[in-house]
C-alpha positions in Angstrom: 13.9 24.1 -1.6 14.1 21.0 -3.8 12.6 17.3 -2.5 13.3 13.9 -3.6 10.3 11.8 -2.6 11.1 7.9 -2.8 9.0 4.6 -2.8 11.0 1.2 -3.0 10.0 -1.7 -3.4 11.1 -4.9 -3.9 11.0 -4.8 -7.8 10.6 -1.2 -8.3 11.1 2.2 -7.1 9.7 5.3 -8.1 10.6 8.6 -7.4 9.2 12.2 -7.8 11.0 15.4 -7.3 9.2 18.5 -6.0 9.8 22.0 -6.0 9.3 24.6 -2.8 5.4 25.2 -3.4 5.5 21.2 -3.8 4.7 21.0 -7.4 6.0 17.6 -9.0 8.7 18.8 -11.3 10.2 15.4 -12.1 9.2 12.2 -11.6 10.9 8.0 -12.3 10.7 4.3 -11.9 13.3 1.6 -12.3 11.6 -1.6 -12.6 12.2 -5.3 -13.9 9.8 -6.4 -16.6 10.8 -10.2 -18.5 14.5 -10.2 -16.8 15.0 -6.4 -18.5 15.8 -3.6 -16.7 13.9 -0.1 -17.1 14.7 3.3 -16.3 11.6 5.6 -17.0 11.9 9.1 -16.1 10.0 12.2 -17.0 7.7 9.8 -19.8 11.0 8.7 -21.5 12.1 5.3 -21.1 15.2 3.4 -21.5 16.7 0.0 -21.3 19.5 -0.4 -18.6 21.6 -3.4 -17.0 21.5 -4.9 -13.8 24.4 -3.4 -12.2 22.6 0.2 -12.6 19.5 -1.5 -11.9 20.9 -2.9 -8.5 22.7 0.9 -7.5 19.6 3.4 -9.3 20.7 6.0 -7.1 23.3 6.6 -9.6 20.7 6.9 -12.7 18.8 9.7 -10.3 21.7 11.5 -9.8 23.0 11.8 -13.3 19.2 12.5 -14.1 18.3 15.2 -11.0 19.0 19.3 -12.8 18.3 20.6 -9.7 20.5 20.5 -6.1 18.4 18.4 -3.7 17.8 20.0 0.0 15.8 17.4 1.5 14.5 13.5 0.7 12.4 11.6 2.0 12.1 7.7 2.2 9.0 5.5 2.4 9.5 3.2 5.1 6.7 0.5 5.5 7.4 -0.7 9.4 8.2 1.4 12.1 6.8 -0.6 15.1 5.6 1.0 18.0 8.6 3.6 18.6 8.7 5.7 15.2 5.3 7.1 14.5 6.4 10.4 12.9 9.0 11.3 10.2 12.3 11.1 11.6 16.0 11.7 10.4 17.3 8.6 9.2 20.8 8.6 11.2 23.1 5.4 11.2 21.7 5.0 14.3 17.5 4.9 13.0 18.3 2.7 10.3 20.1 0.3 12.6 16.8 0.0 14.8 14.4 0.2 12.1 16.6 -2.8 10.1 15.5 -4.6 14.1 12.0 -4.4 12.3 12.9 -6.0 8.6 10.9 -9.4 9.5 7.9 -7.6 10.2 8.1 -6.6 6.7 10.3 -8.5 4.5 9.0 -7.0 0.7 9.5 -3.3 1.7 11.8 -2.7 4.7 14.8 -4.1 3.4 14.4 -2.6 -0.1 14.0 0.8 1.1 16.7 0.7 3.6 19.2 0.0 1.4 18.2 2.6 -0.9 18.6 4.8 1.7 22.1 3.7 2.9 22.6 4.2 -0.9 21.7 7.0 -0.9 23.2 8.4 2.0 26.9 7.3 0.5 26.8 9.3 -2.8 24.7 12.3 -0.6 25.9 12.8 2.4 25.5 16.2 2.9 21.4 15.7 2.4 19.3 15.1 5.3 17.4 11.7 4.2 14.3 11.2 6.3 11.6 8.1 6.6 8.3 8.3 6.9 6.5 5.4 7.8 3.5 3.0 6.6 2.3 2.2 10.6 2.0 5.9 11.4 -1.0 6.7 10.3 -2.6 3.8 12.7 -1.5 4.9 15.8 -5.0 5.7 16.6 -6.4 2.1 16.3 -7.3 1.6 19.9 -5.8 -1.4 22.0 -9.2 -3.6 21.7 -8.5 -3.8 18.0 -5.0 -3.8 17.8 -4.6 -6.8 20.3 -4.9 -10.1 19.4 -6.2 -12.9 21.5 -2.6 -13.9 22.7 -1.3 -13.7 26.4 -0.9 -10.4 27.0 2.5 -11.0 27.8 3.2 -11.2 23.7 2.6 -7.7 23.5 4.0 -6.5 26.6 7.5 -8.4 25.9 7.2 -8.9 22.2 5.0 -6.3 21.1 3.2 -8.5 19.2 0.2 -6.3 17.8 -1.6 -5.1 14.6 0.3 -2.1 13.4 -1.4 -1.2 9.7 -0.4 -0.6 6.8 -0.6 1.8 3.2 -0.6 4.7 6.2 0.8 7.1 4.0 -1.6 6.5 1.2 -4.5 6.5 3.6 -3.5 9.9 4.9 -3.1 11.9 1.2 -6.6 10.0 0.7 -8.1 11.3 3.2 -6.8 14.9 2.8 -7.8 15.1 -0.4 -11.4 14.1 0.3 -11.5 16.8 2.6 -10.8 19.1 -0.1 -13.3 18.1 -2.5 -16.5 16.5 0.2 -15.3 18.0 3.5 -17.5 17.1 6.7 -17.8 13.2 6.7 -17.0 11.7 10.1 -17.2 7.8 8.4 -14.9 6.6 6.0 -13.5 3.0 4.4 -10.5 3.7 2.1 -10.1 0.6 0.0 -6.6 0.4 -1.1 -6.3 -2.2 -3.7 -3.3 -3.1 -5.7 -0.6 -5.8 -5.4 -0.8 -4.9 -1.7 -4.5 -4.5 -0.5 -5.5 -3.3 2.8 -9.3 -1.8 4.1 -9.0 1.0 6.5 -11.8 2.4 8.8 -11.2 6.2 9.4 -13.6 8.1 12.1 -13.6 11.8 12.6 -9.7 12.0 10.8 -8.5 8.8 12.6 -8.1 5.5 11.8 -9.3 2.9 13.9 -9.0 0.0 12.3 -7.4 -1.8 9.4 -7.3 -5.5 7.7 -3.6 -5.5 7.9 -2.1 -6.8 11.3 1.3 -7.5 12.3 2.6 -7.5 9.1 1.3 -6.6 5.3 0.7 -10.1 4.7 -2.6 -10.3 7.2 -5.7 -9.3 5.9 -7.3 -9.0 2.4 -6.3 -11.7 -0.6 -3.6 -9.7 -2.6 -1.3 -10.2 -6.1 0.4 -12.8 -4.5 0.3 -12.5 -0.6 -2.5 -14.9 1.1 -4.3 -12.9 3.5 -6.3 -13.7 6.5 -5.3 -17.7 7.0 -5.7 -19.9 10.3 -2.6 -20.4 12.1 -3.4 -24.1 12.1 -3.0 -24.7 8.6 0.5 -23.4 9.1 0.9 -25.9 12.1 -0.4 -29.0 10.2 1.5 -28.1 7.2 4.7 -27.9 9.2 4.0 -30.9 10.9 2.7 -33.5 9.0 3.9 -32.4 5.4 7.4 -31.0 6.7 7.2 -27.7 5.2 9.7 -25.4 7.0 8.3 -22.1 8.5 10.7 -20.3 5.6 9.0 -22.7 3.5 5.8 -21.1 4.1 6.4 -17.8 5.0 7.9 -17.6 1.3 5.0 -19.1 -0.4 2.3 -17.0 1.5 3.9 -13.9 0.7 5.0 -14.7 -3.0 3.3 -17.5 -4.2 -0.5 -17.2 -2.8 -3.3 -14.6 -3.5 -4.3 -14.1 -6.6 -1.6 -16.2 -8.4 -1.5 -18.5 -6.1 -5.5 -19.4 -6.6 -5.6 -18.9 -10.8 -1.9 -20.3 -11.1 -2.2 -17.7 -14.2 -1.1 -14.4 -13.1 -1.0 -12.0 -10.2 -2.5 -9.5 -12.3 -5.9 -8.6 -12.0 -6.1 -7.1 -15.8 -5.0 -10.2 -16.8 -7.5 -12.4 -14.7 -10.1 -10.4 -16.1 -9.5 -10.7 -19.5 -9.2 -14.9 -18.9 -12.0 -15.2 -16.8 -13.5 -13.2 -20.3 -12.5 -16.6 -21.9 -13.9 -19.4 -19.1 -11.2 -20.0 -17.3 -12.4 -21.0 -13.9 -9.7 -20.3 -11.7 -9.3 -17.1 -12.8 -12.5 -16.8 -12.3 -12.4 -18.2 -8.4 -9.7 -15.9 -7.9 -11.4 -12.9 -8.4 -14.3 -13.8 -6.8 -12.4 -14.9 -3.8 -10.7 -11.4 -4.0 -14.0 -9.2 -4.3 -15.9 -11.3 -1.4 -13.3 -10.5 0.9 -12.8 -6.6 0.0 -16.9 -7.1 0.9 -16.3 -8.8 4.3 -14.0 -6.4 5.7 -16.4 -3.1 4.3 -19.1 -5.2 6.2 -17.5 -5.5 8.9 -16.0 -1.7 9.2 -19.4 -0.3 8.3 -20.5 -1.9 12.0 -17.1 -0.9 13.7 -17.8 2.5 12.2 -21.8 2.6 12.9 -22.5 3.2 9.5 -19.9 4.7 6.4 -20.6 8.1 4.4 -17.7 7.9 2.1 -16.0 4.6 0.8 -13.0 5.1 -1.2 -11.2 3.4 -3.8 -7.7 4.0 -4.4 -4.4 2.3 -5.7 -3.9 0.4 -8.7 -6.9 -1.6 -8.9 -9.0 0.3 -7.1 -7.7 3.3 -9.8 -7.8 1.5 -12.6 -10.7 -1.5 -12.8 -14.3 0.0 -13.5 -15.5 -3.7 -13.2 -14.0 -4.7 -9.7 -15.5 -1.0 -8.3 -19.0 -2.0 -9.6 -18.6 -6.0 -8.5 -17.4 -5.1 -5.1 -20.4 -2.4 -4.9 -23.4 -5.1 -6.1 -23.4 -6.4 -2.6 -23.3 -2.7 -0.4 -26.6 -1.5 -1.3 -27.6 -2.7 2.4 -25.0 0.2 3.7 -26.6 2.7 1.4 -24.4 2.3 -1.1 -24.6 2.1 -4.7 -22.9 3.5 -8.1 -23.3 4.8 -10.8 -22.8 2.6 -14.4 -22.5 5.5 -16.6 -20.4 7.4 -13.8 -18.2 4.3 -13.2 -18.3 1.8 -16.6 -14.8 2.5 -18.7 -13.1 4.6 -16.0 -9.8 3.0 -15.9 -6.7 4.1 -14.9 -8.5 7.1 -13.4 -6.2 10.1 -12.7 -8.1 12.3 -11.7 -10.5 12.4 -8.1 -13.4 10.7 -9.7 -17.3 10.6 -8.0 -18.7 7.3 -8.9 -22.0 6.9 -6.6 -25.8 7.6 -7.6 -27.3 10.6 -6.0 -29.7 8.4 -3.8 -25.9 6.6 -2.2 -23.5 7.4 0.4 -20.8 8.7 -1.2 -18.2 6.7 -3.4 -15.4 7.9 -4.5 -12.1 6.8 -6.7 -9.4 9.2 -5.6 -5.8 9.1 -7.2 -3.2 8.1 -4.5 0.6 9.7 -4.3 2.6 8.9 -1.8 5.5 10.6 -3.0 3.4 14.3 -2.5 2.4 12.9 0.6 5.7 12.3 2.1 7.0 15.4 0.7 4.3 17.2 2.2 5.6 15.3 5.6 9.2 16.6 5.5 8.8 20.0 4.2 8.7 22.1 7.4 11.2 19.1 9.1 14.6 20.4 10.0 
């Protein structure tokens, strides 16, 4: 059996291809970088256009050596009614489309991969797995908000989470290498950031809310802001809610703050130089990944493992070290010579002081994690 694992985003999409015992055999991206369009696969990389840049299922077909039995689609919202992989009939993707507002970077992306998809394979079962599964264990006192409770009852306005796949092969793979802990924060930091609190295998509570933009500062998405500034600005400055929605979700965060880059690496290396805004906006970034650990550590009565995963959390020794400088008060603390010039780790990586809780850096792949979800489907 032979399964294509795919994550698409807005601007990207990667893809791995896994054997029967679920070793990676193949792996891709097609990305945009400078208004050029990529096709990397398997290390080698090529220029391409936009037409096969706007249709890459061709480019993975014409690159896939093996017949495919099964793929599987990362799908980011799936509301209240799909919590576990499902075959993506017409019908599916018609509801799950229902839920594109909720999230407007990743659902639309992905589903029209898969009806791509689903043209040029028809005879392949394409299944989703979804983002918001993993956090239907957050109980109803913390997924509520402090609406009528008619909003969720008619609306089903709620926190659903987020990076639920991610948080899942995270958590499995600790078990592996620490087994036993009953408290644990997964940081997943990268363009998309979100905290998640995980007790005894379940997670119970997560920064992101109703949609990915709630939450932690990110690349370019605002986080946690008051509704009234949203209000005022409609009203008195005669921003439209489009208006707004577009620039908290692509013009904020960390970009919108330095007015430099939504790129932490290259924050850093100008906040190296002076430059104060770069500066502010990684300071602005780090306080609140410490807020929402604080505040997780009490939901949780105390953490033994916090994690750091995606592609900040991976691949910046000096955000790990300046987001640990204020935790020593939870116990924990890391390592300098364990953590200084680890960047880009690959590798499940142990980055606390003997005396500490536990801190780890472990390697996400949500590509093995979905495949692992749709191997034994049928």
């Amino acid at each position: 059996m032979t399964i294509l694992a795919v994550n698409a985003g807005s601007e990207t999409m990667k893809f791995k291809i896994f054997d029967k015992e679920l070793n990676s055999v193949s792996k891709g991206k097609i990305f945009t970088n400078n208004g050029k369009y990529f096709f990397r696969i398997n290390g080698e990389e090529i220029e391409t256009g936009q037409k096969e840049y706007d249709n890459p299922m061709n480019l993975i077909r014409c690159s896939i050596q093996a017949k495919i039995d099964k793929v599987g689609f990362r799908i980011v919202h799936g509301g209240e009614k799909y919590l576990d992989p499902i075959l993506l009939t017409d019908r599916v993707v018609s509801e799950i489309e229902e839920l594109n507002d909720l999230a407007p970077l990743h659902n639309p992306p992905a589903l029209k991969r898969v009806k791509e998809f689903k043209e040029q394979f028809p005879s392949v079962p394409v299944y989703g797995v979804f983002d918001t599964a993993f956090h239907k264990s957050i109980p109803k006192k913390a997924y509520l908000y402090g609406l009528p409770y008619d909003f969720y009852e008619k609306y089903r306005i709620r926190k659903y989470g987020f990076h639920g796949i991610s948080n899942r092969f995270v958590l499995d793979e600790l078990n592996i290498i620490e087994p036993g802990h009953s408290r644990v924060i997964v940081c997943h930091l990268g363009g998309g950031s979100s905290i998640t609190a995980i007790k005894d295998g379940r997670s119970i509570d997560t920064s992101m809310g109703f949609t990915p933009l709630d939450g932690l500062m990110m690349a370019t998405r605002s986080g946690d802001v008051d509704d009234g500034v949203v209000f005022h600005l409609n009203r008195k400055f005669r921003l439209s809610l489009d208006m707004i929605a577009d620039i908290e979700n692509n013009n904020s965060g960390l970009l919108g703050i330095s007015e430099i880059s939504d790129d932490m690496r290259v924050l850093l290396t100008e906040e190296g130089k002076g430059n104060i805004r770069a500066k502010l906006a990684i300071e602005m970034y780090i306080y609140r990944v410490q807020k929402y650990i604080g505040s997780f550590t009490t939901a949780l009565g105390g953490v033994d493992v916090l994690v750091f995963t995606a592609g900040i959390g991976e691949g910046s020794d000096i955000i790990r070290k300046r987001i640990c400088e204020n935790l020593s008060l939870f116990g924990i603390e890391i390592s300098d010579s364990l953590n200084e010039g680890k960047k880009n780790v690959r590798e499940n990586l142990k980055i606390s002081k003997n005396i500490s809780k536990s801190v780890w850096v472990i390697p996400t792949d949500e590509e093995l994690q979905i495949a692992r979800e749709i191997s034994t489907l049928e």
